[in-house]
N, C-alpha and C positions, 0 to 999 in steps of 0.2 A: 497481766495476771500470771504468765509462764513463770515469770522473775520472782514476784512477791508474792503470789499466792494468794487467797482469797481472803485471807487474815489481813494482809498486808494492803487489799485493794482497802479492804473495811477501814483501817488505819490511816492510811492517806487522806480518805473521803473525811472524815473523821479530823482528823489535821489541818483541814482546807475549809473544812465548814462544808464539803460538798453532797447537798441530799440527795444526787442522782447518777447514776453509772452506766457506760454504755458497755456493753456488752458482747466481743465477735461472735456472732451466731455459733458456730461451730463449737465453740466453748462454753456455751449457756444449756443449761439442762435444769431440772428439775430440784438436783442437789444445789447447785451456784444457785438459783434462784429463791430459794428459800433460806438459804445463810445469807447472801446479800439483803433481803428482806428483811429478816430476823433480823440482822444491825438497821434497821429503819431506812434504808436506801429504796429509793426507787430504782427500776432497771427498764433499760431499755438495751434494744440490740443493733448493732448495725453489718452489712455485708449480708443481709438476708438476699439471696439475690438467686432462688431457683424455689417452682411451685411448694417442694417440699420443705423448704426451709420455711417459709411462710405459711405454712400449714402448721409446722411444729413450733413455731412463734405464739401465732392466736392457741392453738394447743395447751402452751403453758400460760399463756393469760399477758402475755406482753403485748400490751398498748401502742408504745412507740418505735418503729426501730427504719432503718433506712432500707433502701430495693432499689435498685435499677428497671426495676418491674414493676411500677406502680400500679399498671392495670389489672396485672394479674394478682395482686394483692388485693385488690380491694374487691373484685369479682370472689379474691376465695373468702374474703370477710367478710362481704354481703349474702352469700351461700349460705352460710351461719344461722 
């Protein structure tokens, strides 16, 4: 995304036929998440991998994304 930008992610996906993007946590926010939307993408994130980052995952409404923490994901998504 650093390289091509979010224009460019949408473009690629778009070129490929691909309806879903993952996303490095770090990089996904509220902004990215509603432009990759808006182009019809799915998002998902991966590298969530400390409480608050999975906190701020389910936060924005992302469904899918990877953890080295499985437990502790799924204890904060059943909190919910």
């Amino acid at each position: 995304m650093d390289d091509i930008g979010l224009d460019g992610v949408v473009a690629a996906a778009e070129a490929h036929a691909i309806g879903h993007v993952g996303i490095r946590a770090p990089r996904l926010d509220a902004r990215v998440l509603a432009h990759l939307r808006a182009a019809g993408l799915g998002v998902g994130a991966w590298a969530v991998n400390d409480a608050d980052s999975v906190r701020r995952m389910l936060d924005l409404g992302i469904k899918v994304f990877t953890t080295d923490i499985p437990t502790t994901a799924l204890a904060l998504r059943a909190a919910r």
